[in-house]
Structure formats: C-alpha cells, structure tokens
N, C-alpha and C positions, 0 to 999 in steps of 0.2 A: 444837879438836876436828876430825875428821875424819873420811871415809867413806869406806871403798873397798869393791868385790866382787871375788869368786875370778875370774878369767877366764884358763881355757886351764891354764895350770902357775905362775900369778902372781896379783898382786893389784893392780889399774888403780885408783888414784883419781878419784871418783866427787864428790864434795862436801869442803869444808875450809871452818873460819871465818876472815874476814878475817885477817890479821896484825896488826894494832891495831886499837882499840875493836869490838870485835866483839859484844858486850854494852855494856848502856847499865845500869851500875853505879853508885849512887849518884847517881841522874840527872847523871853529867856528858856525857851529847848533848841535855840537853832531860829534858822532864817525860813519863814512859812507859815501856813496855818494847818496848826496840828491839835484832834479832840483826840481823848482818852476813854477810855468806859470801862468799868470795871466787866471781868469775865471769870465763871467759875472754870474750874476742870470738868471736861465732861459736855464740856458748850461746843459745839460746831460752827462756824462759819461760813456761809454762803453767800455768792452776787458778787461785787465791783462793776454792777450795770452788764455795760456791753460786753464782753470777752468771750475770748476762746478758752478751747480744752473744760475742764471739769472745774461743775458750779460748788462742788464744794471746796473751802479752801482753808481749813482750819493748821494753824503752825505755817504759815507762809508769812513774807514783808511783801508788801507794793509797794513800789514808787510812783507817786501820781502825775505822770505827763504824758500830754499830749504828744507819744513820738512812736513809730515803730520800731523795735529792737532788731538792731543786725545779727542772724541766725534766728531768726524767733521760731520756737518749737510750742505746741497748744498745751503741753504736759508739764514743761519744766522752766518755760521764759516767762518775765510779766507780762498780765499781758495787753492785750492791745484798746486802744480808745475809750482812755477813763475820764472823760468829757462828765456825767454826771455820776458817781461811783456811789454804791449804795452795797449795804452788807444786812442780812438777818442772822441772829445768832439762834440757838435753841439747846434744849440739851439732847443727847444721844436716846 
C-alpha cells in the first residue's frame, strides 16, 4: 500500500509499505500485530499519541503495552499510555 498527495500538477509520494513482510501474517515475525513502511535516511519521527518527554523520536524501539515502567524517566524510558499510538514521519 501506499500514500501520496496532489502537489503543484502531480502527485509526490508521501508513505509506502515495506517491499517484504510488511504485515506480520500468520505470526510468521513473532507473536502480534506488526506493519512495516518503508523509511528514507533523513526522515524524522514523531507521536506514539499520548507520551511523555520529547515528541520527536527518530532511531528509538517501542513496545506497545498498556503498562507503566518501573523507574520510568520522560527522556530515556518507553513511554507511557500507547492506548492509540500513531507516528508522522517527514524529512529534516
């Protein structure tokens, strides 16, 4: 799948799903539901919905549950209450 918008007399792509495994189909990446999207260098990262500390978050891993983390810091732990998580990318 893929996304683009109108811009100018054309149409610029904007988001695509990886080229292989892009969904996680009959758990063959593991147990869960897992999307893929392809991402240039140069792309930022921003969102997971609710959270603390800083919205941008490019070069991190989440783990998506519903738990707060014992020590949790805003800066350096996951973080908290990924109930509906959502990410915009862009480039620099």
């Amino acid at each position: 799948m893929s996304w683009s918008e109108k811009c100018g007399g054309g149409w610029v792509p904007v988001l695509r799903d990886r080229q292989t495994q892009n969904y996680n189909f009959a758990n063959s990446l593991g147990e869960g539901v897992f999307h893929y999207t392809e991402r240039n260098k140069g792309f930022l990262v921003y969102g997971l919905g609710e959270k603390a500390g800083n919205m941008e978050r490019t070069g991190r891993s989440f783990t998506m549950k519903s738990l707060d983390p014992m020590g949790y810091d805003a800066e350096s732990s996951d973080p908290l209450y990924k109930h509906w998580p959502f990410y915009i990318t862009g480039k620099r």
